[in-house]
C-alpha positions as CSV (number, residue, x, y, z in Angstrom):
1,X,322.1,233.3,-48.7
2,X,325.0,232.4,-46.1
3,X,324.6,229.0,-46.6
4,X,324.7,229.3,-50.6
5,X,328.3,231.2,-49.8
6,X,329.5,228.2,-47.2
7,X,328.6,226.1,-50.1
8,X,330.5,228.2,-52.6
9,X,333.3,228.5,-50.3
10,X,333.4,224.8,-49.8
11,X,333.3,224.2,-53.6
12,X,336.6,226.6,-54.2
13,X,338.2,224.9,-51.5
14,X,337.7,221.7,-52.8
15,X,338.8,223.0,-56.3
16,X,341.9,223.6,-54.7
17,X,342.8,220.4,-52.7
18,X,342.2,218.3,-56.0
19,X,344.4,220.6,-57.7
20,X,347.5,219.9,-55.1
21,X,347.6,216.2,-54.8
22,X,349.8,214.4,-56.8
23,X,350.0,211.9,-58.8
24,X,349.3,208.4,-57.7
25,X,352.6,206.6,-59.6
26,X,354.7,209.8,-59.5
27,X,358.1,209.1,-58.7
28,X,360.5,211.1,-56.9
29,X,363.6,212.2,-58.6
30,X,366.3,210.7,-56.4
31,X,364.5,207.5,-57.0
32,X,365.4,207.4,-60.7
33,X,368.1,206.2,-62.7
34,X,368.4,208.5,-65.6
35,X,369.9,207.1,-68.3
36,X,371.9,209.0,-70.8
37,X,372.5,206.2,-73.5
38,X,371.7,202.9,-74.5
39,X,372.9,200.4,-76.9
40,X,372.4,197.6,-78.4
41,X,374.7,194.5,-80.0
42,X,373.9,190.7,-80.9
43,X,375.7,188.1,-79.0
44,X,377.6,185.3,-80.9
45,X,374.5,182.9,-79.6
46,X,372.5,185.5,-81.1
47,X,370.7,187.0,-77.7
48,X,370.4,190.9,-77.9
49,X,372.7,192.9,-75.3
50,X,371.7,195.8,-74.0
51,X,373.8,198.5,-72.3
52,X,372.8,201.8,-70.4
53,X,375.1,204.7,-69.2
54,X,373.1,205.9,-66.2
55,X,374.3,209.4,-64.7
56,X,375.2,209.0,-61.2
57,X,374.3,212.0,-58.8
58,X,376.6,214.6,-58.6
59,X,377.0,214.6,-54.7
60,X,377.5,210.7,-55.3
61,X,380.0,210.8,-57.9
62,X,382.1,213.1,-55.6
63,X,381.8,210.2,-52.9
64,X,383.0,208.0,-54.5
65,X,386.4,209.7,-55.3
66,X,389.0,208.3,-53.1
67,X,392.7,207.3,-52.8
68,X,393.5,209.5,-55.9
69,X,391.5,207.9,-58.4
70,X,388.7,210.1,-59.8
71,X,385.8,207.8,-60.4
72,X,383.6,208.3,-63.3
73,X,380.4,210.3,-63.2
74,X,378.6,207.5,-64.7
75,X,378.0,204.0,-64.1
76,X,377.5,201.5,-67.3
77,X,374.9,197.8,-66.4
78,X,374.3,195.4,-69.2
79,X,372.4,192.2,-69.2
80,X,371.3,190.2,-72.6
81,X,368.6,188.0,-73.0
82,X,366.0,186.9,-76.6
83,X,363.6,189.6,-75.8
84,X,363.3,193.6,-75.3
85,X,361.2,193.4,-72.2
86,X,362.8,190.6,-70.0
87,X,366.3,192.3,-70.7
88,X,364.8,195.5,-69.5
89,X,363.5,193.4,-66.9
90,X,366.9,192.1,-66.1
91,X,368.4,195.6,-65.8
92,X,366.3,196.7,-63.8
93,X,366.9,194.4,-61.2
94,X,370.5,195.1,-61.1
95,X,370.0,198.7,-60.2
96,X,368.3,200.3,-57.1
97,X,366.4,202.8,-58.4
98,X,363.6,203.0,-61.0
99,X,365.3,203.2,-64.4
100,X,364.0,206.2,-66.3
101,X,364.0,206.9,-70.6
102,X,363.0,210.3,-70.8
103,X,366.1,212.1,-70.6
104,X,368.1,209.4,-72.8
105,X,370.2,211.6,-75.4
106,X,371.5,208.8,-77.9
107,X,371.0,205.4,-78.9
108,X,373.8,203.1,-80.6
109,X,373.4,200.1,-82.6
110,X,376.3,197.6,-82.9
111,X,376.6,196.5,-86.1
112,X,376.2,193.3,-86.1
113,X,373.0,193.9,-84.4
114,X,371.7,196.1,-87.0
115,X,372.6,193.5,-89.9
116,X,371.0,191.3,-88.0
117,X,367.8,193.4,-88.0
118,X,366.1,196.0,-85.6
119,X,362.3,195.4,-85.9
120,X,362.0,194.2,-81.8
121,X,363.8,197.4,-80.4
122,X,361.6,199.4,-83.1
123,X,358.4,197.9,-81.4
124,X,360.0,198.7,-77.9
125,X,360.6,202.6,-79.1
126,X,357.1,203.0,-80.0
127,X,355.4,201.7,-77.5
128,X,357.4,203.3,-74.7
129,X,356.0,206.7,-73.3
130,X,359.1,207.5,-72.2
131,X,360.8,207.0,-75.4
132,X,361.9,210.5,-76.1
133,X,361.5,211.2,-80.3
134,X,364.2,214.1,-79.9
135,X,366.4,211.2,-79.2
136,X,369.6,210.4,-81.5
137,X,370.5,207.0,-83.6
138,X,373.6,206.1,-84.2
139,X,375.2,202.8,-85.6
140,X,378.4,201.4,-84.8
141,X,381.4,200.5,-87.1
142,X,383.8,198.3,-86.5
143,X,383.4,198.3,-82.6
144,X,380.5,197.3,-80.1
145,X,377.9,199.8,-78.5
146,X,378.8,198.2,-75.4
147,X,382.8,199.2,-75.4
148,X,381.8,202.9,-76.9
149,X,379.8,203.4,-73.8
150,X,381.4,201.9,-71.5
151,X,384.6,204.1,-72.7
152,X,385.0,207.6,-71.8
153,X,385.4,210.1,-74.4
154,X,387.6,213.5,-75.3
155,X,384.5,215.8,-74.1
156,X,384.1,218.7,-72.5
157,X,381.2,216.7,-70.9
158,X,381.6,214.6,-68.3
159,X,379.5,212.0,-69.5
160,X,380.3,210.6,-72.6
161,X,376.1,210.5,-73.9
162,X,376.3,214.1,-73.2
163,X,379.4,214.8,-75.5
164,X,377.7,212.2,-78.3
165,X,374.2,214.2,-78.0
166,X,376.3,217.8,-78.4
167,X,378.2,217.2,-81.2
168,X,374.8,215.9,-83.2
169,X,373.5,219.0,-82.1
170,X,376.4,221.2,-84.0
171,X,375.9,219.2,-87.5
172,X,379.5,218.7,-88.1
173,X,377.9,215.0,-89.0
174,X,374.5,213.3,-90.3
175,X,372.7,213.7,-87.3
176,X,368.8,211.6,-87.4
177,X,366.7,211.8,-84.5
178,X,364.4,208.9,-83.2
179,X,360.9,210.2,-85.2
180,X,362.9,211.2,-88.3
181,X,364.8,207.1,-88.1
182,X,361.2,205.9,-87.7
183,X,359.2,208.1,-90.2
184,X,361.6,207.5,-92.9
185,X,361.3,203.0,-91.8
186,X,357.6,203.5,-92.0
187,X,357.5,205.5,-95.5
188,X,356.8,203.3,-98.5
189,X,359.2,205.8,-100.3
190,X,362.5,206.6,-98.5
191,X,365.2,204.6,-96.8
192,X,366.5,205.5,-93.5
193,X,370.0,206.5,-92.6
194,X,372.0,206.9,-89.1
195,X,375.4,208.4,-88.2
196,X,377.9,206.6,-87.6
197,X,380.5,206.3,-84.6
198,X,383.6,204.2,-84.8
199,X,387.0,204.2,-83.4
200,X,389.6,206.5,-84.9
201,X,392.5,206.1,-83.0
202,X,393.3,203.6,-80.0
203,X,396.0,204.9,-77.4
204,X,397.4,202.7,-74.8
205,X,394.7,204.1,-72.0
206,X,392.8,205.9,-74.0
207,X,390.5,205.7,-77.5
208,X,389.1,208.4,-79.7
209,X,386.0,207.9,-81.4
210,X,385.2,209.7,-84.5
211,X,381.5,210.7,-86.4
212,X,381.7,211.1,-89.7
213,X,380.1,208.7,-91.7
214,X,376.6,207.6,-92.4
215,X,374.7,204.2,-92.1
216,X,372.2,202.8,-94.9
217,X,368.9,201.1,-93.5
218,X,366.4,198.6,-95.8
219,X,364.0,196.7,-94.8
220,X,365.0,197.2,-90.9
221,X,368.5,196.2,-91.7
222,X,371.9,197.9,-92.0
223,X,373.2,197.2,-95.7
224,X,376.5,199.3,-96.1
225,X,378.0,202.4,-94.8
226,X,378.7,205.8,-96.7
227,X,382.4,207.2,-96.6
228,X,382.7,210.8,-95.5
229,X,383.6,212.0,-98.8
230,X,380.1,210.5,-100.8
231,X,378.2,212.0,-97.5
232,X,379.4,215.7,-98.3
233,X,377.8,214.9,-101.6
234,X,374.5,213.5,-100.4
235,X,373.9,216.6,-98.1
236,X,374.4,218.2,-101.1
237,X,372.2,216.6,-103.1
238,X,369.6,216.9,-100.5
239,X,370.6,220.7,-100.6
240,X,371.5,220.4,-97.0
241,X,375.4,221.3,-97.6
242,X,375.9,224.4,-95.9
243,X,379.0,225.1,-93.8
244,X,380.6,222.1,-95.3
245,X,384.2,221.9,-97.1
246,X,384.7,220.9,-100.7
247,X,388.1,220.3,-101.9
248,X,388.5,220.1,-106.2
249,X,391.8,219.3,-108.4
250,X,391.5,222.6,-110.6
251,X,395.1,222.9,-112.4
252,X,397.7,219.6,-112.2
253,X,400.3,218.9,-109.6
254,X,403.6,220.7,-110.0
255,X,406.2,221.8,-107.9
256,X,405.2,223.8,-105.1
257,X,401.6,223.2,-105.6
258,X,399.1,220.8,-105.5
259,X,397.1,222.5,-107.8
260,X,393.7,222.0,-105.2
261,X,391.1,224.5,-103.9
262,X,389.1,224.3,-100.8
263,X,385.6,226.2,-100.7
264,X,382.9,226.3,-98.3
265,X,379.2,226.1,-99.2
266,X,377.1,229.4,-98.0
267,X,374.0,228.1,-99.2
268,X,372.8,225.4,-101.0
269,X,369.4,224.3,-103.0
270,X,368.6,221.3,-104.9
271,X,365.2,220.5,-106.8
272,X,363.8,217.3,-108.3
273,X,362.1,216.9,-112.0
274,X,360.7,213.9,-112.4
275,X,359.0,212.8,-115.9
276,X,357.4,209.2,-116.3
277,X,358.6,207.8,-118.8
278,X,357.5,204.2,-120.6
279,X,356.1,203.4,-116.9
280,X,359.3,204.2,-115.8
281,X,360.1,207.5,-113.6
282,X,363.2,209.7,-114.9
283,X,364.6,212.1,-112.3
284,X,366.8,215.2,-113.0
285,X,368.7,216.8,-110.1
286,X,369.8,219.8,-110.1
287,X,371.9,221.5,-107.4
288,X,372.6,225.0,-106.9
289,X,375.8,226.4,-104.3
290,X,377.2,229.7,-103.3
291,X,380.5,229.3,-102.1
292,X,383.3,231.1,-100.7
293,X,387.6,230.2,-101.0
294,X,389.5,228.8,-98.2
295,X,392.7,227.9,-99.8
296,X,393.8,228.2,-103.6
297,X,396.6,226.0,-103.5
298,X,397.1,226.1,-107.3
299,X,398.2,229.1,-109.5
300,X,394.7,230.6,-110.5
301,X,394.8,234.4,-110.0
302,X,390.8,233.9,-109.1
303,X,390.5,238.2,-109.0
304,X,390.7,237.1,-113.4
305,X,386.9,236.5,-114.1
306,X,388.4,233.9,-116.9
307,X,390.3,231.9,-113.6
308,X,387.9,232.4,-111.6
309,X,385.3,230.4,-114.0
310,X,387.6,227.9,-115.0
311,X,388.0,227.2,-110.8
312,X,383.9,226.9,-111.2
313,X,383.9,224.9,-114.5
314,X,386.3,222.3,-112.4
315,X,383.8,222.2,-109.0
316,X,380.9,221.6,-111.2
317,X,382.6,218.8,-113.2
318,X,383.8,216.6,-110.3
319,X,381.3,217.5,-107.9
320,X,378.9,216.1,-110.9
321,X,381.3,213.1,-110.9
322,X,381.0,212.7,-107.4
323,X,377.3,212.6,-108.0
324,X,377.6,209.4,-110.1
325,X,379.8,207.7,-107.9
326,X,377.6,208.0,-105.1
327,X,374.2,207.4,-107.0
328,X,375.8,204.3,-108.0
329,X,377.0,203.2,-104.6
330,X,373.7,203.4,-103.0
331,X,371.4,203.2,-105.8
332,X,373.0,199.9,-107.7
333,X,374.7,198.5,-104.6
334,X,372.5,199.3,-101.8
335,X,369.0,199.6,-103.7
336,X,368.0,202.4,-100.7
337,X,366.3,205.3,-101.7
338,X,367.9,207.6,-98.9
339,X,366.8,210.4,-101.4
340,X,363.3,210.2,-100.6
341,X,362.9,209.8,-104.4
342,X,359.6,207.7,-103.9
343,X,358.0,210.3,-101.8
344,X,359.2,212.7,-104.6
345,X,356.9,210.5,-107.2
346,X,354.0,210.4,-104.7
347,X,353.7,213.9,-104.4
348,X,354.4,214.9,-108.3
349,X,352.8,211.6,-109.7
350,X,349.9,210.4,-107.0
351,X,348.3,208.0,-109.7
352,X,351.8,206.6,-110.5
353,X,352.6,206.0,-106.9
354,X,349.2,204.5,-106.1
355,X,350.0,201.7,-108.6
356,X,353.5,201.3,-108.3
357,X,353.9,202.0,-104.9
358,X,354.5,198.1,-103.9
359,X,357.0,197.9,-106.5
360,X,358.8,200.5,-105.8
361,X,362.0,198.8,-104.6
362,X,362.2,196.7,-107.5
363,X,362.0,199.9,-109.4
364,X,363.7,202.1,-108.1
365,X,367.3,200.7,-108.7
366,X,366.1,200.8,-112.2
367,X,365.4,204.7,-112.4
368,X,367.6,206.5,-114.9
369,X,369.2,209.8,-112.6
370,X,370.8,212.7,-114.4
371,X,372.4,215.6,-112.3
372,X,373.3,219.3,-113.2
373,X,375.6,220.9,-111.0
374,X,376.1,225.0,-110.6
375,X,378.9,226.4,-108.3
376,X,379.2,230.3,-108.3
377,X,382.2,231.5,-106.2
378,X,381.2,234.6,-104.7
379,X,384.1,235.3,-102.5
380,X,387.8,234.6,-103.0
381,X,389.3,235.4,-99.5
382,X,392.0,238.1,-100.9
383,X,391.9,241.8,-102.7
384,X,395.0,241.0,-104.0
385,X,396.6,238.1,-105.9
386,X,400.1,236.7,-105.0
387,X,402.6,237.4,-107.9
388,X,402.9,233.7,-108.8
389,X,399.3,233.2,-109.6
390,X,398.7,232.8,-113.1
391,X,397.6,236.3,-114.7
């Protein structure tokens, strides 16, 4: 009996010793070089440059302030080379401590790089453990990856990845994480999109950068950029427009007013009908808002129930026009199905899809789209109308 309990006893212990040792590649945390962002750009030899912003410690950052100047709380390496792993490779030598992907916030593609085409960074993403999905993608316009990280920003943050990563998080822009950039590349019926960062304003010691726009993906390659304006209408579309401002022309110009009105969307729903048609898919789109008045810059008394339906009448025709302008851009220009519109014909049309699936970017630029728009203003800021609004 004792020697069943020494046994037992032995057992537990044992239990317990495997439990506390560590792991046998574990490395310490003041041996890592955490990096914040990377970026990539093509070389005019056409090499691939890669950048990383690394944090540096905080007790080393304060070290290295001296003589006045406050030095940065980040440090920026960049090496280039023909392939993904030798320039890692090559950074890694540079720096003296293991560099380390899992808490990168954003990554940046110059756009040169991305016209070029992404697949080898792709491969790299996917087969990286530490590749962090909840990661953000942005693309470059107009400037390199390498100059927006190696310039500080107008953040709160301290670290310019930090103040990139926050204001994805708010949604004031298009904001696509890493597995949403690479489900949409590996779906047979939707085109993937990125924000986009690019230089507002350049001051003499200082530049702004600005996100606002969007960035359209086929094939693995950047084909064309979305202005802000036809982006407020695509997150519309995809009935994803809440909290954004729409501004619409409802009366003419004329002294003293402009005759506009801002809104902002409360909620937002779109659906998708889609009919085959002569082999041919025919989608209908139709969008539904709740909005509520910012500014009435126009003489509309909108407490009238006629006014305040002519302010809708005019929000439903150019937000429709809108519409049309977009689909256009993208659909005639771009041939990218950012919509999802194949995935749409998959679900609601399997047999369709299973034979046309392969075709589908030759069809799809064909597809006939139709939109119905329905505003309904449901607040209009003020009990009481100003005595030069129209009665």
């Amino acid at each position: 009996m004792m020697r069943m309990q020494t046994i037992y006893r032995c057992l537990v212990l044992l239990v317990f010793i495997i439990c506390l040792t560590g792991c046998w590649d574990s490395i310490e945390m003041e041996d890592r070089a955490f990096v914040m962002a990377s970026g990539f750009d093509l070389t005019e030899d056409g090499q691939v440059e890669a950048t990383l912003q690394i944090a540096l410690p905080t007790g080393l950052s304060i070290a290295m302030q001296g003589g006045g100047a406050t030095k940065e709380p980040f440090v920026v390496v960049t090496d280039k080379g023909r392939e993904g792993t030798d320039i890692l490779q090559h950074l890694q030598e540079m720096i003296s401590r293991r560099v380390f992907l899992g808490h990168r916030g954003v990554i940046i593609f110059g756009e040169a790089y991305a016209r070029e085409g992404i697949d080898e960074i792709l491969d790299t993403f996917l087969r990286s453990p530490e590749s962090r999905y909840t990661t953000f993608i942005l693309t470059a316009k107009g400037v390199t990856a390498k100059e927006i990280l190696n310039t500080p920003h107008q953040f709160l943050e301290e670290i310019p990845a930090l103040g990139l990563k926050k204001k994805q998080q708010i949604g004031i822009s298009l904001a696509v994480k890493l597995n949403e950039f690479l489900d949409a590349i590996a779906s047979d019926g939707k085109s993937p999109m990125t924000g986009v960062i690019q230089v507002l304003e350049k001051k003499a010691d200082q530049k702004i950068f600005k996100l606002g726009e969007a960035a359209v993906y086929q094939d693995n390659k950047l084909v064309g950029f979305l202005p802000e304006e036809e982006m407020k209408t695509l997150f519309m579309l995809r009935g994803e427009a809440e909290n954004q401002n729409l501004t619409a022309q409802v009366k003419p110009i004329e002294e003293g007013f402009k005759g506009t009105m801002g809104v902002r969307v409360l909620r937002s729903k779109s659906t998708i009908d889609i009919q085959i048609k002569d082999e041919i898919p025919e989608i209908m789109i139709t969008l539904e808002a709740r909005v509520v008045v910012l500014e009435n810059d126009s003489k509309l008394d909108l407490s009238k129930e006629k006014k305040l339906k002519e302010a809708e009448s005019k929000f439903n025709e150019q937000v429709d026009q809108r519409f049309v302008s977009m689909l256009e851009h993208i659909q005639k220009e771009f041939k990218a199905d950012v919509f999802g519109f194949g995935n749409e014909v998959h679900i609601k049309h399997p047999e369709y899809w299973k034979m046309n699936k392969d075709k589908w970017k030759k069809i799809y630029p064909k597809i006939p789209i139709s939109t119905r728009v329905d505003i309904t203003i449901i607040g209009i800021g003020r009990a009481q109308a100003p005595p030069h609004l129209e009665k």
